[in-house]
N, C-alpha and C positions, 0 to 999 in steps of 0.2 A: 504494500500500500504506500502511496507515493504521496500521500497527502500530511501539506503542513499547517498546522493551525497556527495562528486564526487566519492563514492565506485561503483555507479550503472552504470556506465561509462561503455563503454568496454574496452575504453585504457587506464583502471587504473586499479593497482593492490589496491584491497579493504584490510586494516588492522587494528586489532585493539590491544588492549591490553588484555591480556588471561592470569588473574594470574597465572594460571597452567603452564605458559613455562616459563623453563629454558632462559639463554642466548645463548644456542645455540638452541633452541627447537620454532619449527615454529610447526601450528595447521594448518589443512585445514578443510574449513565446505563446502562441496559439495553442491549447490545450492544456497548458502546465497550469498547477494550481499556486502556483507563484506569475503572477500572469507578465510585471514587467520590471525590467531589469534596468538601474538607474546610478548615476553617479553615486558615490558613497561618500563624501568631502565633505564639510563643511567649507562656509567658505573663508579664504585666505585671511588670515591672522598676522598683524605686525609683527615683526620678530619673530616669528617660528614658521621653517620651512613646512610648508604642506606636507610633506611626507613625514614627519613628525608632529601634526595632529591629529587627531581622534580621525580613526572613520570605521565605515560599516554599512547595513543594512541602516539603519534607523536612520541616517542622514541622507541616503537614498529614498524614503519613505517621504521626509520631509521634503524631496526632491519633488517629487510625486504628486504632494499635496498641494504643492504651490501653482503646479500645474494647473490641477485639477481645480482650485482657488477662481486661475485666471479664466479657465472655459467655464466655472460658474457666474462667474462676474457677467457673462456675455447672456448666459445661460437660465437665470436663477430660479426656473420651475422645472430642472432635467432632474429625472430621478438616477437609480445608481445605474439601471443596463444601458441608458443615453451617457452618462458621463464614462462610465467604460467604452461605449463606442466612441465617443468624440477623443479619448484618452488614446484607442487604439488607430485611427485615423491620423493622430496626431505623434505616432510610435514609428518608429525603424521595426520592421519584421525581422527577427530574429534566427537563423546566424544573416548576416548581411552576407 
């Protein structure tokens, strides 16, 4: 069984960290219950090189959200299966 909670949800949007994205660069993987794959960085901090701050999923996640912030701004009566469309519309399909 391949399913990660709370990604396996259906009123969650599943994300992780995808070395391969940019900071503006979201992944979609069709099928996986981790659905898209996103920057893991915080962003850039005075005096500490990026590669010695914090990263991970969870800063991918916030990645994610901000996203999804902006297509609600445009958006503000989509429910969750429109903002995952408009999310995957707006995703690199996964592997590129």
């Amino acid at each position: 069984n391949d399913n990660l909670f709370p990604s396996a949800f259906e009123n969650v949007i599943g994300v992780y960290r995808n070395h391969e994205c940019g900071e503006n660069t979201i992944f979609y993987h069709p099928g996986s219950s981790v659905e898209f794959g996103a920057y893991g960085s915080p962003r850039p901090l005075p005096g500490l090189p990026q590669k010695l701050n914090f990263s991970g999923s969870s800063f991918a996640a916030a990645h994610v959200t901000g996203k999804v912030a902006q297509l609600l701004k445009n958006n503000p009566d989509a429910n969750m299966l429109q903002v995952k469309d408009m999310l995957i519309k707006n995703s690199l399909q996964y592997p590129v």
